[in-house]
Every structure is written in structure tokens, then in C-alpha cells.
FIMAR-262151 format. One record per residue (C-alpha): residue in one letter; x, z, y; residue number from 1. Coordinates in Angstrom, 1 decimal. Example, Ala and Ser with C-alpha at 12.3 -4.5 7.8 and 13.67 -1.06 7.14 Angstrom:
A|12.3|7.8|-4.5|1
S|13.7|7.1|-1.1|2
***
This chain:
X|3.9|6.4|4.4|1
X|1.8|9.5|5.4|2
X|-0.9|9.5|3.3|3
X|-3.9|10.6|6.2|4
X|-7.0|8.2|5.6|5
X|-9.8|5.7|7.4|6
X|-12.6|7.4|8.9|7
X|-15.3|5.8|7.5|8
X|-18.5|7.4|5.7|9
X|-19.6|5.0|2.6|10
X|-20.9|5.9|-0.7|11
X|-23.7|3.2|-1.9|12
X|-22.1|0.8|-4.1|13
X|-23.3|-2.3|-2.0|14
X|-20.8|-1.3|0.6|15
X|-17.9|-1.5|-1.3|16
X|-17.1|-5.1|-0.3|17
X|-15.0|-5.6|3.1|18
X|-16.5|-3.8|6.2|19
X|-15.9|-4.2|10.0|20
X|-15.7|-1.4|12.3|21
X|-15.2|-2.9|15.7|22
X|-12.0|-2.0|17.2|23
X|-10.5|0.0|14.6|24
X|-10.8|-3.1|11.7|25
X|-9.1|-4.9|14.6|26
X|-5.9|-2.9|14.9|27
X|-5.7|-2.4|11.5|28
X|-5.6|-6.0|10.9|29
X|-3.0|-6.1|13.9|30
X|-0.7|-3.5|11.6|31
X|-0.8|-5.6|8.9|32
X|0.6|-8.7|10.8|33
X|2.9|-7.0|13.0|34
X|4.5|-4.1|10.2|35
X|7.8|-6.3|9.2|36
X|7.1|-4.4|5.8|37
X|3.9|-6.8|4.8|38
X|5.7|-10.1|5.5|39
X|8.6|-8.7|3.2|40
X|5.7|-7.5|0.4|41
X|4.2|-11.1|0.5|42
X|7.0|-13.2|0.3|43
X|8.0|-10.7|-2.8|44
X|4.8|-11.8|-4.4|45
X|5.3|-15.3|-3.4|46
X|8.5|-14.6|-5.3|47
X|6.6|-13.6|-8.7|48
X|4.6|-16.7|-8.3|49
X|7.7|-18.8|-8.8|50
X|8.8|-16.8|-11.4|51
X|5.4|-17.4|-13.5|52
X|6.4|-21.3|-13.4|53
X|10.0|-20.5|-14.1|54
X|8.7|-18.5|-17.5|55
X|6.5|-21.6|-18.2|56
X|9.5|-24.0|-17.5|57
X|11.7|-22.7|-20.8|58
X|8.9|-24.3|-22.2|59
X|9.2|-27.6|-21.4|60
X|11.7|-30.4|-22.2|61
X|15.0|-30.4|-21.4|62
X|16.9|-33.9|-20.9|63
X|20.5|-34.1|-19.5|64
X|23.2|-36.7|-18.7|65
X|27.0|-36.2|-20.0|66
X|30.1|-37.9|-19.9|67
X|33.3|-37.2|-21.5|68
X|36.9|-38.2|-22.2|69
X|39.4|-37.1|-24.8|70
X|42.8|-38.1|-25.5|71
X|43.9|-37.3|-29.5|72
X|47.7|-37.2|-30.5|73
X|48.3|-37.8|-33.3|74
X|45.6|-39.4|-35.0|75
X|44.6|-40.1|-38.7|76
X|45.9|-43.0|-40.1|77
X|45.4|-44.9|-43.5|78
X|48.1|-46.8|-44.8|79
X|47.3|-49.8|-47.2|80
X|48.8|-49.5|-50.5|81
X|51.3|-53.2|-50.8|82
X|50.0|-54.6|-47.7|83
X|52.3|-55.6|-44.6|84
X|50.5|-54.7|-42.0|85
X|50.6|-51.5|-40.2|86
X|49.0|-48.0|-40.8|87
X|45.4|-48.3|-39.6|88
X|43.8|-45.7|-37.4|89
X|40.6|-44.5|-38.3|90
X|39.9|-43.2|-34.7|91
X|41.2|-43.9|-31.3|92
X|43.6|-41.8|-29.3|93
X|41.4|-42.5|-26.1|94
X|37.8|-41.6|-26.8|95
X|34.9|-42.4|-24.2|96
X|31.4|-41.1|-24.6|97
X|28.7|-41.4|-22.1|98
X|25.3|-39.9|-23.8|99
X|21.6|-39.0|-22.7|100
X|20.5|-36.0|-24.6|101
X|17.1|-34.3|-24.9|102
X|15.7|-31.2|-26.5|103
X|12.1|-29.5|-27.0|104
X|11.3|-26.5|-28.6|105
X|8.5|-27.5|-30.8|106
X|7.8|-24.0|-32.2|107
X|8.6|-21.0|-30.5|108
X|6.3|-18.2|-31.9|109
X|5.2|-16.3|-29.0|110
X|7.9|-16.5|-27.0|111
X|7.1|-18.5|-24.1|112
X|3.6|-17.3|-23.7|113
X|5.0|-13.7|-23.3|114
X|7.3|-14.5|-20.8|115
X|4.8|-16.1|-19.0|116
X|2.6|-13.2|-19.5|117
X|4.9|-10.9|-18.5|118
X|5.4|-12.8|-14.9|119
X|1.2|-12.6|-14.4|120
X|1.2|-8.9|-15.4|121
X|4.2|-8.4|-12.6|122
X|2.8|-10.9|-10.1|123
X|-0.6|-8.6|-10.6|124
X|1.4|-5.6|-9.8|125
X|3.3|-7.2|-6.6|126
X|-0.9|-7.8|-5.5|127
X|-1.7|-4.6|-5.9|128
X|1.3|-3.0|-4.3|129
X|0.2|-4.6|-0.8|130
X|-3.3|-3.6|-1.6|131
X|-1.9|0.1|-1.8|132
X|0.5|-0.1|1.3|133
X|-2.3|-1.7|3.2|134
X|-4.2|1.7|2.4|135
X|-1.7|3.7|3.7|136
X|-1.4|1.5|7.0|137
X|-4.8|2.0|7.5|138
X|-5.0|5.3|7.1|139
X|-2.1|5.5|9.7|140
X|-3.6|3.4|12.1|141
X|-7.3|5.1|11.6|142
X|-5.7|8.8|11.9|143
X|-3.9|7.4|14.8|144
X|-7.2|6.2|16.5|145
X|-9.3|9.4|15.7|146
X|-7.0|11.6|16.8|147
X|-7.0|9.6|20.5|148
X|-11.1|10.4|20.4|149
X|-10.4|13.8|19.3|150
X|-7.6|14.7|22.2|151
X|-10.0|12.5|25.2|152
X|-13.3|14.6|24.0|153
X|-10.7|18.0|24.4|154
X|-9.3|17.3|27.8|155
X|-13.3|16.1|28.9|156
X|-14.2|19.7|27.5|157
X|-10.8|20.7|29.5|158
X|-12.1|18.9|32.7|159
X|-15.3|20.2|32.8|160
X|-13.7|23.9|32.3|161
X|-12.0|23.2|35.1|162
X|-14.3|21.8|37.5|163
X|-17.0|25.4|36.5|164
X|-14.1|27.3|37.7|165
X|-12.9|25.0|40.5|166
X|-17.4|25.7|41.6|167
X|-16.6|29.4|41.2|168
X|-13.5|29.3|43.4|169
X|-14.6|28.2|45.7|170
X|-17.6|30.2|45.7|171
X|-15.6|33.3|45.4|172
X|-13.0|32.1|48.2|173
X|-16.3|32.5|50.7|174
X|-17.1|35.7|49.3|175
X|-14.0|36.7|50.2|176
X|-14.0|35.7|53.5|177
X|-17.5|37.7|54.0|178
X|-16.4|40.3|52.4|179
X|-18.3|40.8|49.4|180
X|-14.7|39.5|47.2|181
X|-11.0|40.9|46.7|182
X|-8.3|38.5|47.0|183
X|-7.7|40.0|43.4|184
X|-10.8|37.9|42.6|185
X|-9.5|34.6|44.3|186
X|-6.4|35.1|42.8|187
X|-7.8|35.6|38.7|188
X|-9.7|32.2|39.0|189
X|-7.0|30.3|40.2|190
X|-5.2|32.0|37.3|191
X|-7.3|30.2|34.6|192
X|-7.6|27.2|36.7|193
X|-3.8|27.2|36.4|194
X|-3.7|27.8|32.5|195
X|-6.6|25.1|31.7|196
X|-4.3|22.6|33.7|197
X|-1.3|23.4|31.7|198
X|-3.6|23.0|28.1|199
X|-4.7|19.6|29.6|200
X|-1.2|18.5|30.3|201
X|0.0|19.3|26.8|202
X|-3.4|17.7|25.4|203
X|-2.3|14.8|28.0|204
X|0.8|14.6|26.2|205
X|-0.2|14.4|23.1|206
X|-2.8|11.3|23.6|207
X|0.4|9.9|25.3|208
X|2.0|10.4|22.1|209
X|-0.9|8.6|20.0|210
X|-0.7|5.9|22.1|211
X|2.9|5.3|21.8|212
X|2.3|5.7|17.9|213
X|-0.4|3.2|17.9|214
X|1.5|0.4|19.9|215
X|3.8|1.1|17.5|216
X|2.2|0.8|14.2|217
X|-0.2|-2.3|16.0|218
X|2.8|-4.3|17.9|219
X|-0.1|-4.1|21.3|220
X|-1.0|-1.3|24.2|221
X|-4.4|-0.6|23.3|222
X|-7.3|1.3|24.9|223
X|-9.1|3.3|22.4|224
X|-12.6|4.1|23.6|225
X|-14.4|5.5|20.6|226
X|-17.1|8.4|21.0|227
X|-18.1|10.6|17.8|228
X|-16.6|10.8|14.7|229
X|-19.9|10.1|13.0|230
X|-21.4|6.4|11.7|231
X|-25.1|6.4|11.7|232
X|-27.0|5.9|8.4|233
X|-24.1|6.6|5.8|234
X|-24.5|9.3|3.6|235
X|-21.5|11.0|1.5|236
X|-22.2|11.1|-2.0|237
X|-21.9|14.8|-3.5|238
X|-21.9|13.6|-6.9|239
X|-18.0|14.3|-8.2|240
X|-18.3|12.4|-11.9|241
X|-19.6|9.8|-9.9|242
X|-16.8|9.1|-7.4|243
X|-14.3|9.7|-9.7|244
X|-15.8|6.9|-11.3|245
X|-15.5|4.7|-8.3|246
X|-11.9|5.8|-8.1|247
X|-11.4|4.5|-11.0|248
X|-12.7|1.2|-10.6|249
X|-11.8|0.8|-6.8|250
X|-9.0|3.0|-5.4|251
X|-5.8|0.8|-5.1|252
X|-3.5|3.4|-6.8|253
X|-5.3|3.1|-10.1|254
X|-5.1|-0.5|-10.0|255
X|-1.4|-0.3|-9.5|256
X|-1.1|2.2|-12.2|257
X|-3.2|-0.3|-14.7|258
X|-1.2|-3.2|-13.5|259
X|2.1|-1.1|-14.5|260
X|0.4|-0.5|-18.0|261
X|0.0|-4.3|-18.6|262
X|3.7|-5.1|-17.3|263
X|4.5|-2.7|-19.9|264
X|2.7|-4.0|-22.3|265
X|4.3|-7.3|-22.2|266
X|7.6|-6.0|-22.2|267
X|6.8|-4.6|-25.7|268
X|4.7|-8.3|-26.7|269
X|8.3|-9.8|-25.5|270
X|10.6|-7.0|-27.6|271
X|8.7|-7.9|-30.3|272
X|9.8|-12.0|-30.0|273
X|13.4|-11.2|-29.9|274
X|13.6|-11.4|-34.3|275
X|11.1|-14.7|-34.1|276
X|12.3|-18.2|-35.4|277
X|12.4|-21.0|-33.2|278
X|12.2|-25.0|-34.2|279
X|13.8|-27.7|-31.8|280
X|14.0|-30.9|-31.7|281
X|17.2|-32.9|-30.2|282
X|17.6|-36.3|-29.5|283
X|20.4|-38.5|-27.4|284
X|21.4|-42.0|-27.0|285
X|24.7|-43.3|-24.7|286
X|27.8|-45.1|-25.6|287
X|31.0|-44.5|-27.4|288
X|33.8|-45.4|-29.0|289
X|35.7|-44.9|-32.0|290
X|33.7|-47.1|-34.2|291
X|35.5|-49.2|-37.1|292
X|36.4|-52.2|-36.9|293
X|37.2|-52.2|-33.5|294
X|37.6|-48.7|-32.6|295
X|38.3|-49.1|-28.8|296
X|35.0|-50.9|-28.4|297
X|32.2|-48.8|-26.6|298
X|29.0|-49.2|-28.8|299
X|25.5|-48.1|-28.2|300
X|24.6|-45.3|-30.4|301
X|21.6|-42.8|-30.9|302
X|20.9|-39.8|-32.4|303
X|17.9|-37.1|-33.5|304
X|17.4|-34.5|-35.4|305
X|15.7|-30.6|-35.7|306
X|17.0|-27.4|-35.5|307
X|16.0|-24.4|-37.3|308
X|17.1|-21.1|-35.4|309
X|16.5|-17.7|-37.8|310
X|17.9|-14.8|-36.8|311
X|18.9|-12.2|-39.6|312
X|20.6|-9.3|-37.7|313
X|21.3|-7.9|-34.4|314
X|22.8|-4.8|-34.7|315
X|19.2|-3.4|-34.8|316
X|19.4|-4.4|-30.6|317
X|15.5|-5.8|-31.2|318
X|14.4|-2.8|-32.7|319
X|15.6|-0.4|-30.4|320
X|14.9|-2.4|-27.7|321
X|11.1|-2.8|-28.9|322
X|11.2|1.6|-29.5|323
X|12.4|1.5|-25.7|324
X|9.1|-0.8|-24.9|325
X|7.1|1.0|-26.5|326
X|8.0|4.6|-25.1|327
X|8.0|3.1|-21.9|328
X|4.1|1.8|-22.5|329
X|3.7|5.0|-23.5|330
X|5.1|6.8|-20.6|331
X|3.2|4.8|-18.2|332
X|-0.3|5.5|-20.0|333
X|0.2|9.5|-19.5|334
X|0.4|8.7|-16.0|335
X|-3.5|8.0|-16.1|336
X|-4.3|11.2|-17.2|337
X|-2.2|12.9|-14.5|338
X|-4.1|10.4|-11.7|339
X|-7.4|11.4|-13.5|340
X|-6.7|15.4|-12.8|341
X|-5.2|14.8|-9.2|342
X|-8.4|12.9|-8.5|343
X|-10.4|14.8|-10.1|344
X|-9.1|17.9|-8.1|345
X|-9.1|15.9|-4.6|346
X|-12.5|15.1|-5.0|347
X|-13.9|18.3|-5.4|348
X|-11.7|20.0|-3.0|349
X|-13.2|17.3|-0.8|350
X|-16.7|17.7|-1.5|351
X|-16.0|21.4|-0.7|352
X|-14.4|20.4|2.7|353
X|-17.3|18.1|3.4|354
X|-19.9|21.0|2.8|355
X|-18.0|23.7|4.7|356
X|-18.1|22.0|7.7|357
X|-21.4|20.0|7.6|358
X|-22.5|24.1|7.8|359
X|-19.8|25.3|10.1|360
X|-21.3|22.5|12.8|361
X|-24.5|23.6|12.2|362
X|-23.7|26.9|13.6|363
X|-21.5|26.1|16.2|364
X|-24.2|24.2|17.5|365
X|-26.0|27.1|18.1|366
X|-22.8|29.1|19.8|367
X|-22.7|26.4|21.9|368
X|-26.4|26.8|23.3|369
X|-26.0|30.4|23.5|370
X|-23.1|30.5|25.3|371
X|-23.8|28.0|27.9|372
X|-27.4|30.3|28.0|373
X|-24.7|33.1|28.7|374
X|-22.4|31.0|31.6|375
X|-25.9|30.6|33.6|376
X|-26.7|34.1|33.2|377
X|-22.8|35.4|34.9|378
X|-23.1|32.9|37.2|379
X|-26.1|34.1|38.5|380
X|-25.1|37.3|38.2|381
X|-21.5|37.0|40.1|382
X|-23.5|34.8|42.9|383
X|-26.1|37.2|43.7|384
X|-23.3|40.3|43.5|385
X|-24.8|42.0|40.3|386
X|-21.6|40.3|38.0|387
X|-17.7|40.5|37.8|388
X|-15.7|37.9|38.1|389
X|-14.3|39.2|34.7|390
X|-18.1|38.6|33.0|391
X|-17.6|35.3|34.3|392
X|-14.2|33.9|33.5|393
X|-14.7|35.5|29.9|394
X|-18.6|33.6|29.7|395
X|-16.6|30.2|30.6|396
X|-13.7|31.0|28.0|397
X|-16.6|31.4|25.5|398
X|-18.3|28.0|26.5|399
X|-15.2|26.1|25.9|400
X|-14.0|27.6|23.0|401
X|-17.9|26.9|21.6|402
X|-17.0|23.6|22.4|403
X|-13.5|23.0|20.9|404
X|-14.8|24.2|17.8|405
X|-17.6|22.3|17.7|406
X|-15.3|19.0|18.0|407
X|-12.8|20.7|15.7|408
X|-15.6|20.9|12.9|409
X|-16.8|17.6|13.8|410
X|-13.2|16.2|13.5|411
X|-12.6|18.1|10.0|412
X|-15.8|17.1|8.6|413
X|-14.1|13.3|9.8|414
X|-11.0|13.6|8.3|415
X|-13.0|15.2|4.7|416
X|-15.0|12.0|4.6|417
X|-12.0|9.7|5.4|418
X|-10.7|11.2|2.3|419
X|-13.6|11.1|0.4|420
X|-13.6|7.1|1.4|421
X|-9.8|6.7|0.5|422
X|-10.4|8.6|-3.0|423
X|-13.5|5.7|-3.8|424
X|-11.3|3.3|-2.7|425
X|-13.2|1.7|0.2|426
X|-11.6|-1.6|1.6|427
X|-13.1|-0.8|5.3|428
X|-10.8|-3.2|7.2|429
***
């Protein structure tokens, strides 16, 4: 999933446990129950939880019921040195045998408990795996919703574009008729009242477009009424070690990465049990035949016993599997170092963003003050005769492109800190 993150500004520590924000933790929570690929995540972990009792199982006893028939032909037979009577068999051709049989493995060394081990460190992973796509969801679905308050704060700057020259036509349209205007005039403003329309339509269609996205990422038609990009009283940290510290502990992506490392470390705990002895012991009890003197008789009979299992050779298969294990542990540990430089790097780059345009939006501020200062001035000017039209077409072009960057700071410095917040791994939902 596109990896564009949660707007939400947190650094202290204390604010690392779950947060509500209104709306927006509301239709992220809708994602997660309506996105098919959640239910299909869970029941996968409700998956590795069976599997954790099916590892412990192959500990346990095992008891089963069998029944079996033979027919033998020929048979031995002992013949009676001087004796009359005919050879005598020493087992039947028909042979019956209905038996209850048991076995446990007393001693196992190991085995077992790595299996079962194995099964936690994967159920562990299958966790952290939803925690991770959850992320990304909610980045979608908080990207989604900041873009709709960017796009309706552009066609309200748009709007009110439109309305100063809508005054000014109108204004000039009586000039005209007096005398004091060319139709030239009349016709310029209606001009850029023409092309300010045609930036609000495709703005229009845009927010149309974010709608659609988020009724499709939430399951719902939603209004989004959100103004700012700013929570009050949350401070971005600018200390780098320090957040990549909290990445460490708290973004999702290193727990998954750590949860791969202990899978892989129980594959190698579980290589190492393939050379390992084992001790079991049987037991049965049933009936049978083919017991002298009468050897067509069924007779109760029992049994027990112990079973030694040591393996010599394999064809070196445990070794080289264990060498694969191992590499693979191995493998999956360099991948920390590589997260550690990419965070590393993000954070900074962030930090960077973050200061940039905390200063860019200082300024623009002020270009916004002044050039509003200016539109007064050249509408006084154009009403009173001193001005062009020109002077005062180009003062409302400066006004509304003071504005637009204004929001377009404001909504970079936004999407910085939603990184910043997804690289600290924030749960804000």
C-alpha cells in the first residue's frame, strides 16, 4: 500500500499509547473493518494460534484402536516323533487381533519445545504484520482526509477570488456604461473570472475524487469537515538520535523485522534437534489368537515396552540444513542495519522538511498581509480612476497566490510531521 502517513503531531513519550482524533480515528477504524484484507490477516493469525497447539500436541500421548485379520498358508507344523496323531500347527492359518495401543515420548531433547517456539515466534510475526498494514491503512485513509481539507480550503481561496473580481465587474461594467471604462476592460475581468472557474472545477474534481477514494477505503459516504492542519499544544521533537530511538522501540516495521529474527532463530534451535535421541514408551492390550494349546482361541494379551531412537547419519541433511538456518538468521539480522540507515536518513530528511517550512510559513504570512495591503490600494485606485484594471487583476492574482502558498506550506509542514509520527511509530487511531 502507498506508504503516505497520519497527520498527527506527537513527540512526548506519554503519548505514545492509543490516541483519538475525532473523525479521522473514526474512519480509520471503519478501514480496518471494511478492507477484506484485515479479516483475511486475522483469521491467518488465528491460524498460527492453532498451529502453536498443534506443535504442543506431538507432545502428548498418543492411543489408538486396531483390528486385523490374516490368513497364513501354509503354516509351520511339528510332527511328533512315533506318535499317531497328526502334525501339530504351531500357529493358526486364520489369525484375529484386535489391540489398544499407546505411545508417549518420555524424552525428546528439545524437540517439542522448539516446535512450539517456533509457532509463538511465527504467531508474533502474523501480529505484527496487521500492526504494519494497519499503518499503512491509516496513512491512506489520513492522506485521504487531509487532502479533502487541503482541496475545500483551495476552492474557499478560489471562491473568494472570484467573488473580488465578480465586485470589480461589476464595478467596471458601470464605468463602462458612464464612460470612464473600455469594453476591453469588462471583457479582461470576465476573462479571469472565467479561468478561476475552470481552476475550481478541476479542484472540484479532485475533492470528488478524494471522496470516492475515501468511501472506498472506509466502506461509507462521508463528510469530511476538518479546518487546519495544525493540533494545538504538540510539539515535534528535533532531536534525531532520539526518534530514531523511538523507531526502534515503536514503529511497526522494526517489530516485524525483530519478529522475523526470532522466527529465524527457532528455525536454527529446531535444525539443531534433527541429530537428537528420543525415548518412547509403547504399551497395548486387545485380543488374539494363535496361542498354544488351543490356537484358534482369542485370548487377552498385553504388552509394553521402550524405544530408544539414535540417529547416526543422514547424509549430513541436519547439518546443512542447520548451515541453511543459520545463514538465514543471519541474513535477516543485516536487515536491521539497513532499517537503521533508512531511518536514520528519513528522519533527518524529515526534520529538515519540518524546519523549512515551519520558516517558509512564517514568511508567507507576511506576503499575505502585504498583498492584501496591495489589493486595497488598486482597488482604490481603479475606483477613484487613478488605477488600471491591469494593477488590479495582477494585485488579486498576488493575493491568491499569497494564499495558496500559504496552505501549500501549511499542508507540507502536515505531511513532514505525519512522517515524523509514522517514523516514531505513533498508534494514533
Amino acid at each position: 500500500m502507498k506508504r503516505l502517513f497520519l497527520l498527527l503531531f506527537i513527540c512526548s513519550p506519554s503519548l505514545y499509547a492509543q490516541q483519538k482524533t475525532g473523525e479521522l480515528s473514526e474512519l480509520i477504524n471503519e478501514s480496518f473493518s471494511y478492507f477484506p484484507q484485515f479479516r483475511e490477516m486475522e483469521q491467518g493469525i488465528d491460524i498460527e494460534q492453532q498451529k502453536i497447539g498443534l506443535a504442543k500436541a506431538s507432545g502428548l500421548p498418543v492411543l489408538g484402536v486396531n483390528g486385523s485379520y490374516n490368513y497364513i498358508n501354509p503354516v509351520s507344523e511339528i510332527s511328533i516323533p512315533g506318535g499317531q496323531s497328526p502334525n501339530f500347527q504351531i500357529m493358526p492359518k486364520n489369525n484375529y487381533k484386535a489391540a489398544v495401543n499407546g505411545s508417549y515420548t518420555l524424552l525428546d531433547f528439545g524437540v517439542v519445545k522448539a516446535k512450539v517456539d517456533r509457532a509463538k515466534a511465527a504467531l508474533q510475526s502474523a501480529k505484527n504484520d496487521l500492526d504494519y498494514n494497519k499503518n499503512q491503512m491509516a496513512a491512506q485513509v489520513a492522506n485521504i482526509y487531509y487532502q479533502i481539507a487541503y482541496l475545500k480550503s483551495a476552492i474557499e481561496i478560489q471562491n473568494s477570488v472570484i467573488s473580488f473580481l465578480e465586485t470589480n465587474r461589476k464595478d467596471t461594467e458601470i464605468k463602462y456604461k458612464n464612460g470612464d471604462a473600455l469594453k476591453y476592460d469588462v471583457l479582461s475581468i470576465q476573462s479571469s473570472i472565467d479561468q478561476e472557474n475552470n481552476r475550481k472545477i478541476d479542484l472540484q474534481n479532485t475533492l470528488n475524487k478524494q471522496y470516492i477514494l475515501m468511501e472506498y477505503a472506509t466502506g461509507k459516504k462521508v463528510e469530511v469537515n476538518v479546518r487546519g492542519f495544525l493540533l494545538p499544544g504538540v510539539e515535534i521533537t528535533a532531536d534525531a538520535a532520539r526518534a530514531l530511538e523511538n523507531a526502534r522501540q515503536y514503529n511497526p516495521e522494526y517489530k516485524l523485522l525483530n519478529s522475523k529474527i526470532k522466527e529465524a532463530e527457532m528455525e536454527v534451535a529446531i535444525s539443531k534437534t534433527g541429530g537428537k535421541p528420543s525415548l518412547t514408551l509403547n504399551a497395548g492390550t486387545g485380543y488374539s489368537n494363535g496361542y498354544a494349546p488351543d490356537i484358534d482361541q482369542f485370548r487377552y494379551n498385553y504388552t509394553a515396552g521402550a524405544t530408544l531412537s539414535i540417529p547416526i547419519y543422514r547424509g549430513g541433511q541436519i547439518k546443512k540444513q542447520s548451515r541453511i538456518s543459520q545463514s538465514q538468521l543471519e541474513h535477516a539480522k543485516m536487515g536491521v542495519q539497513t532499517l537503521n540507515n533508512s531511518f536514520d536518513k528519513n528522519i533527518r530528511q524529515t526534520l529538515t522538511d519540518i524546519a523549512s517550512n515551519r520558516s517558509s510559513l512564517v514568511n508567507a504570512l507576511g506576503q499575505i498581509d502585504q498583498a492584501k495591503e496591495a489589493q486595497k490600494l488598486a482597488q482604490s485606485r481603479y475606483k477613484n480612476g487613478i488605477g488600471t484594471n491591469l494593477e488590479l487583476i495582477n494585485a488579486s492574482t498576488n493575493v491568491q497566490r499569497a494564499e495558496l502558498t500559504r496552505l501549500q506550506y501549511e499542508y507540507q509542514l502536515c505531511t513532514a510531521q505525519i512522517e515524523m509520527a509514522r517514523l516514531t511509530g505513533i498508534t494514533y487511531w
